[in-house]
C-alpha positions in Angstrom: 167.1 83.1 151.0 168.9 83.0 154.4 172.6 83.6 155.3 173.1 80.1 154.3 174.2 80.2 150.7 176.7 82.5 151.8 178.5 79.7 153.8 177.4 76.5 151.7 177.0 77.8 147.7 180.2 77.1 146.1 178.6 75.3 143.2 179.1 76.3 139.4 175.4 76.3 138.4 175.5 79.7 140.1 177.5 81.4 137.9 177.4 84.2 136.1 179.3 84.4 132.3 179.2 87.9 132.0 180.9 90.1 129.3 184.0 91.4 130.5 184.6 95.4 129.6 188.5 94.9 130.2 190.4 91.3 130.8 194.2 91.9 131.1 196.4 88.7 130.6 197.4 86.0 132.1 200.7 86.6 134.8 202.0 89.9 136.9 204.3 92.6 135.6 205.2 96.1 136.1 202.9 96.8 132.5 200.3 94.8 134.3 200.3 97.1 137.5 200.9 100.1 135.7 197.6 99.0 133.8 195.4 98.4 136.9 196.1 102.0 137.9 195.0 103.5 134.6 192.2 101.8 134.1 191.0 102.6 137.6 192.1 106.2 137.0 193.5 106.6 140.2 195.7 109.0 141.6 199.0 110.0 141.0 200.3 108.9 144.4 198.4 105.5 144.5 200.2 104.3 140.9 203.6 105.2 142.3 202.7 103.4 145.2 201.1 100.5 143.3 205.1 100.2 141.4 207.0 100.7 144.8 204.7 97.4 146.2 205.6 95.7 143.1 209.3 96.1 143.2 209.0 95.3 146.8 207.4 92.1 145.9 209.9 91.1 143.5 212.3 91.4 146.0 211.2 88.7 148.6 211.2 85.5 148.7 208.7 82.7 148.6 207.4 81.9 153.0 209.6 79.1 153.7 208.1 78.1 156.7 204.2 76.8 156.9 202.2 75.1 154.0 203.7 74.0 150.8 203.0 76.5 148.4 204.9 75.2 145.4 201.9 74.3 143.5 200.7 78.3 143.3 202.1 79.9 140.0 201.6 83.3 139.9 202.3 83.3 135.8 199.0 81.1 135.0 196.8 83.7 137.5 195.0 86.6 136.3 195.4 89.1 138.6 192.6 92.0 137.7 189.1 91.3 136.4 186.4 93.9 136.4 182.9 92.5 136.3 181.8 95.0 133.4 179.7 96.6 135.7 179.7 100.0 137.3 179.5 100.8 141.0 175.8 101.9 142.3 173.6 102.3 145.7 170.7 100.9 143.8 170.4 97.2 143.7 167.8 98.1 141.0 170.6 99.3 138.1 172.7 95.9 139.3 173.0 94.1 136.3 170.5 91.0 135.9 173.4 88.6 136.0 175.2 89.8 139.3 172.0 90.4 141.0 170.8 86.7 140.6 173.9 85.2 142.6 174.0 87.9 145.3 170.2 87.2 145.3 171.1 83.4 146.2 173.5 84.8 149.0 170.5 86.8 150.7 172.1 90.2 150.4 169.0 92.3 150.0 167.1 90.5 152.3 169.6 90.9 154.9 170.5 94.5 154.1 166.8 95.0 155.0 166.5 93.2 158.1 170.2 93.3 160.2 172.4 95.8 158.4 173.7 99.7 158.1 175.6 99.0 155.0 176.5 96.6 152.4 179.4 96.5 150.4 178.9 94.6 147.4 181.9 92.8 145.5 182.4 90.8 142.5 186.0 89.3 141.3 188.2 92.6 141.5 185.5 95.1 141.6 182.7 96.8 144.0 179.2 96.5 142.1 177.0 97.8 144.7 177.4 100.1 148.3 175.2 101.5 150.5 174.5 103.1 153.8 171.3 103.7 155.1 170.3 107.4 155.7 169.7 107.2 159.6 173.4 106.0 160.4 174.9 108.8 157.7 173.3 111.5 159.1 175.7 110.6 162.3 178.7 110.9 159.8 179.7 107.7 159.6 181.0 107.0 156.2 180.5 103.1 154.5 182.3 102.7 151.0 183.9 100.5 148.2 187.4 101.4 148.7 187.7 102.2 145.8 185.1 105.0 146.4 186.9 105.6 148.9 190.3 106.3 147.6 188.3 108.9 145.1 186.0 111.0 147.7 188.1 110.1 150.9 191.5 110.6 149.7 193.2 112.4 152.8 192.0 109.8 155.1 193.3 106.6 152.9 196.6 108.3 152.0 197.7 109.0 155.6 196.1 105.2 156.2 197.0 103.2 153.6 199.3 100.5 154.0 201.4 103.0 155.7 201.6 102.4 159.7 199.5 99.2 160.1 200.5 96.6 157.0 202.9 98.2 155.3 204.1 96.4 152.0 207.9 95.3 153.3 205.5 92.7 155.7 205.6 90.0 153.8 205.4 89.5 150.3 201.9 88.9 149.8 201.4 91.5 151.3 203.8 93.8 149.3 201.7 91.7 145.9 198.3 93.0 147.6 199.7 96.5 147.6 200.8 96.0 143.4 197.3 94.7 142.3 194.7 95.3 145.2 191.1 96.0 144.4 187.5 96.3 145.7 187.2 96.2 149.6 185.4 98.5 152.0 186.0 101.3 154.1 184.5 102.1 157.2 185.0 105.8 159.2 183.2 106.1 162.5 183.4 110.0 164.3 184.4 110.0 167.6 182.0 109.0 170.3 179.8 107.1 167.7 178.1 104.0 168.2 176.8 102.0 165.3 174.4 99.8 166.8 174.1 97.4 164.2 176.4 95.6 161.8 178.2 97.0 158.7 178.6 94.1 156.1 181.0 93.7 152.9 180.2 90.2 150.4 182.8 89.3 148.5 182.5 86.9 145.7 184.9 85.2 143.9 183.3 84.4 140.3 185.9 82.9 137.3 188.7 80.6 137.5 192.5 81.0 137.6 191.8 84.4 139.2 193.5 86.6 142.2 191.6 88.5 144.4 192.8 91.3 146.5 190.3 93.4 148.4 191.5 96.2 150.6 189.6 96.3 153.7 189.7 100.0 155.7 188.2 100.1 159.2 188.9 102.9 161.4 186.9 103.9 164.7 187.6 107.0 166.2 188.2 107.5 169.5 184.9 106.6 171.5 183.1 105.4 168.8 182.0 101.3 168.6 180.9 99.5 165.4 180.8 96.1 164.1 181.8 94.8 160.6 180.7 91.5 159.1 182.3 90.2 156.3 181.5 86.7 153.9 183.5 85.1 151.4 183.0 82.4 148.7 184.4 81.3 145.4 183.3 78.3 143.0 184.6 75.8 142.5 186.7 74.7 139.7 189.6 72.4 138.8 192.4 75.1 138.5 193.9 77.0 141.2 193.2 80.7 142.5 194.4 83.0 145.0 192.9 85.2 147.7 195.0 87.6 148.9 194.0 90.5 151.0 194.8 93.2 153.7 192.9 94.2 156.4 194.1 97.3 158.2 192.1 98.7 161.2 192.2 101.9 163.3 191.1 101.2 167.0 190.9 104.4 169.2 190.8 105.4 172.9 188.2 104.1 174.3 186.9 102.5 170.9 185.6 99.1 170.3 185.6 97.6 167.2 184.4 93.8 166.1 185.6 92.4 163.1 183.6 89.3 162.1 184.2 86.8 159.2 182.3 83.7 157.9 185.0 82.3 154.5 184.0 79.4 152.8 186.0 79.2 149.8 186.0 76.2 147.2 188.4 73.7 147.5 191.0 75.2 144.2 192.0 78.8 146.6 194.9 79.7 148.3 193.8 81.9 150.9 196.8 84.3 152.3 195.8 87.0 154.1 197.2 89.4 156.2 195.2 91.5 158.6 196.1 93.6 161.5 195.1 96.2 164.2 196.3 99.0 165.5 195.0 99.7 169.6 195.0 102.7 171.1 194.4 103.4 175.3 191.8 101.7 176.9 190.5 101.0 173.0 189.2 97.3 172.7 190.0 95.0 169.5 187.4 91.9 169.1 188.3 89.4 166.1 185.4 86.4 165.2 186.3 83.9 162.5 185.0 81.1 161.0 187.3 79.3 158.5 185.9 76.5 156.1 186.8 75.6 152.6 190.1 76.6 150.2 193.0 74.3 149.5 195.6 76.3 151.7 194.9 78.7 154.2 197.6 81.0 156.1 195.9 83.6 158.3 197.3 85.1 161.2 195.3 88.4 162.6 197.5 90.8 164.7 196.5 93.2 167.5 199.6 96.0 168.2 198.0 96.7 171.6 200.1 99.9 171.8 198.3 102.2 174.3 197.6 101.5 177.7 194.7 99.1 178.8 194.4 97.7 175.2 192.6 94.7 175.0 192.1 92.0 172.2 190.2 89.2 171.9 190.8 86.3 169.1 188.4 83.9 168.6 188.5 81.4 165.5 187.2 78.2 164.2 189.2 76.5 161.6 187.8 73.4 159.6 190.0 71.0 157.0 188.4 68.6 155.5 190.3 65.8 152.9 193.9 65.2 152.0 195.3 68.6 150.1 193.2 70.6 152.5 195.9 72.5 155.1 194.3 75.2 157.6 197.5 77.0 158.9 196.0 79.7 161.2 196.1 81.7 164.4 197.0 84.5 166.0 199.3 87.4 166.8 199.2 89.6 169.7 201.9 92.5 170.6 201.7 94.3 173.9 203.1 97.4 173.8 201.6 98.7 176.2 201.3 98.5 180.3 198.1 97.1 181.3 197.1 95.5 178.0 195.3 92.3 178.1 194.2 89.6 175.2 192.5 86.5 175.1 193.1 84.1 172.3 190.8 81.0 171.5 191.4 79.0 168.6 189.7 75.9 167.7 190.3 73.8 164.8 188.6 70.5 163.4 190.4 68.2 161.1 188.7 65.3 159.4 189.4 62.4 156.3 193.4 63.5 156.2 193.3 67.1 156.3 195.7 69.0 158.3 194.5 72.3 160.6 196.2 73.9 163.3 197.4 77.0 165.4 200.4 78.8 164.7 200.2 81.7 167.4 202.7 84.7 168.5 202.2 86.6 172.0 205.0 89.4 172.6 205.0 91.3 175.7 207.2 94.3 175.0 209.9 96.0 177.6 207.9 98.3 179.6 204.4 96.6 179.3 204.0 95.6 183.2 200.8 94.3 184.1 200.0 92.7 181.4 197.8 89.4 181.4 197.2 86.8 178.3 195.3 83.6 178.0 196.1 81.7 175.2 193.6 78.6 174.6 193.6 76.3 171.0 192.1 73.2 170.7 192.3 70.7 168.2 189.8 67.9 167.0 190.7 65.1 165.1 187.8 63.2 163.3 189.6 60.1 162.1 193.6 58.7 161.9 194.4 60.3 158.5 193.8 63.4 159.8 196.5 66.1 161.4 196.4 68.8 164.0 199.5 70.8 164.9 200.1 73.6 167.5 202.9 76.1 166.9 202.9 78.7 169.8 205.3 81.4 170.7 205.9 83.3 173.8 208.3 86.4 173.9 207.9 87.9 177.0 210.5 90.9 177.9 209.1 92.6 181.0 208.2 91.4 184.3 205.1 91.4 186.5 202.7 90.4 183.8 200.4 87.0 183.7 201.0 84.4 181.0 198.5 81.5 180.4 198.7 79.1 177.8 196.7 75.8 177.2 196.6 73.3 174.4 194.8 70.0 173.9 194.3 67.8 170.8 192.1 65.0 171.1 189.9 62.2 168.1 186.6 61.4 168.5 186.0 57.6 169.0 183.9 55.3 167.1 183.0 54.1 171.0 181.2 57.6 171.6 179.8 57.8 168.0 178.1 54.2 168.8 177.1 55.2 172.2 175.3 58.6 171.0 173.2 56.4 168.3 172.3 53.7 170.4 170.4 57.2 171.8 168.6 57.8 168.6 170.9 59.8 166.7 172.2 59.0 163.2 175.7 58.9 163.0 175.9 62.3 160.9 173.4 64.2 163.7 176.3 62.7 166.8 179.4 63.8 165.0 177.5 67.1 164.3 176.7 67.5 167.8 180.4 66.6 169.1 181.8 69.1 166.9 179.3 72.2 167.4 179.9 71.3 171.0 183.6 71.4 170.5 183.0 75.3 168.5 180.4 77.0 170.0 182.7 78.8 172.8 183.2 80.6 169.4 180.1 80.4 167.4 178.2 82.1 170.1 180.0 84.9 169.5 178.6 85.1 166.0 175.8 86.9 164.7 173.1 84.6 165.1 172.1 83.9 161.4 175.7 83.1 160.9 176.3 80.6 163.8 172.8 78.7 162.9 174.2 78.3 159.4 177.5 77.5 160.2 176.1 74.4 162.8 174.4 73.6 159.4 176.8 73.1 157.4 179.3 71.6 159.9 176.6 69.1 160.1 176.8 68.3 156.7 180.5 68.0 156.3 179.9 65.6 159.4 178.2 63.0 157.2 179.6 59.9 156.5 182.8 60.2 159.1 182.8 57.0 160.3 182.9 53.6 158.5 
């Protein structure tokens, strides 16, 4: 089994009724969070902090800008559910039940073939980690963060939701901080280089569930890694949330890529907030590939804040059908003189669903010479569908180099007829404008992922005209 389930398998025939060792109810309070901490037996410091999110959270207000999110109601969610399973770095002690869907998602397979590590994680809780012997021997540490928090603890503490997403961001964020669980953390020593990927799975399993993995990833000054991550739920009839943090450390003269492949069922509000931090000369690369969920509002962030930072966005957003709303792009802070970033956001809309770019670029007093290129493109499939363009310049220093271009554009039924009159049906032409329209992205992805993902836009092509 190839990368493929873990882009197209949203199905319920793949799931997994297992016996729950703990299910808290239904709905967030202060007993819940209180709760979470215990039964994780975490430190002192991590339950206070747990609390201060939650008041925090209580505190602020619904977003009133973006997607409607009237229809998410925090009271019918339940917000912790451990798979009755405990961690292990033996996919042989993985229960018989958890290992059959991660089998369908190819994680051993590729674990053997492309990868350093795996993190393993199912609903609210790590099941399986690893790290192969070669790339720990160079002292690079690959972890649940939850293993994390309990062998690592002076490196999450100083790290944690402290300098890069703190919980006053917003107030998902501030929730993730109250109830977060599972994730990965990722340490490379200075002058490292991992020279092949790291990769985390995270799956989604019941209904009427959050999800809040923490995701760690700091690379020390000199070092270079890459970090891979795929998400999918099922589907059901109910709604459920996805809410996580991703907080990464970029060093001097470090280069990290963060790469992710999401397609969630159609029932998930995906709300995300995920962020760098950039020192000198350090370099920031973010791949995305959005499909799937009901509402998605994901805006990564590179703080270029040392001088000759560079970032790099490059993201693929997909809506299909009326109720479907990708609200996505990207923020950029120069803090720095002689940063640089280059932003490229594409999104594809098709039978009424709305996708488009909602970007910030802020050039900061004092950050001469800087240079962006912002670039987001829009396809619409049919006349139901929507595309929208939000961007935002704040530019507070002179001598720097501003581009920005946007276009928005529907395919025809004129070049859909002319391409089959060639021999193509009419699913193979719309597949081909579209993965013609992406791939300035999905070449950036690791191979199995961009073959798969041509795959399935190719299937959601299918049917788009008449």
């Amino acid at each position: 089994m190839t990368i493929e389930a873990v882009l197209t398998q949203t199905k319920p025939e793949f799931g997994t009724p297992l016996t729950r060792l703990w299910t808290p109810r239904k709905g967030l309070s202060r007993e819940l969070v209180q709760e979470i901490g215990w039964q994780k037996d975490e430190p002192e410091w991590m339950r206070n902090f747990r609390l201060k999110s939650y008041d925090i959270f209580e505190s602020k207000p619904m977003p009133a800008w973006g997607p409607d999110l009237s229809d998410l109601k925090f009271d019918d969610l339940t917000f912790y559910t451990p798979p009755g399973s405990k961690r292990t770095r033996s996919w042989d002690e993985v229960p018989q039940e958890i290992k059959d869907t991660y089998d369908k998602l190819g994680i051993p397979e590729a674990e053997r073939k492309y990868l350093a590590g795996v993190v393993a994680v199912y609903d609210s809780e790590p099941v399986y980690e690893n790290l192969k012997e070669e790339y720990a021997k160079l002292g690079i540490l690959f972890s649940s963060m939850d293993t994390a928090l309990r062998d690592y603890p002076d490196i999450v503490k100083k790290h944690f939701m402290t300098r890069c997403v703190p919980p006053t961001d917003n107030k998902f964020a501030a929730l993730h901080g109250a109830v977060w669980s599972g994730g990965s953390f990722m340490w490379i020593p200075p002058n490292v280089k991992c020279d092949i990927p790291l990769q985390a799975y995270f799956r989604m399993e019941g209904k009427e569930e959050g999800t809040f993995e923490h995701t760690m990833l700091i690379v020390e000054d000199g070092a270079n890694a890459e970090y891979i991550e795929g998400c999918t739920a099922q589907q059901y009839s109910t709604n459920s949330l996805h809410s996580a943090v991703v907080e990464i450390f970029v060093g001097k003269g470090a280069r990290a890529r963060y790469t992710t492949v999401q397609n969630w069922s159609s029932d998930v509000y995906n709300l995300n907030t995920k962020r760098a931090l950039v020192q000198e000369e350090g370099r920031m690369e973010w791949v995305g590939g959005s499909m799937g969920s009901k509402i998605t509002m994901l805006y990564p962030a590179s703080y270029l804040i040392g001088k000759g930072a560079h970032a790099d966005h490059l993201n693929i957003a997909f809506a299909k059908g009326k109720g479907q709303h990708k609200d996505g792009g990207a923020k950029v802070i120069h803090g720095a003189p002689y940063t640089s970033s280059n932003v490229l956001a594409k999104s594809v809309c098709k039978d009424g669903g709305r996708a488009g770019f909602r970007g910030l670029i802020r050039v900061a007093q004092g950050a001469y010479g800087a240079k962006v290129k912002v670039r987001c493109d829009g396809l619409m499939m049919d006349e139901e569908s929507v595309n929208f363009t939000y961007p935002t310049m704040e530019i507070n220093q002179n001598n720097v180099t501003i581009e920005h271009e946007a276009s928005v554009g529907r395919v025809s039924e004129e070049q859909i007829f002319y391409m089959m009159s060639r021999g193509l049906t009419e699913g193979e032409a719309m597949a081909m404008i579209v993965n013609g329209f992406i791939e300035p992205v999905t070449k950036e992805l690791p191979m199995e992922y961009a073959l798969e993902l041509n795959r399935l836009v190719a299937l959601e092509m299918e049917g788009s005209i008449g």
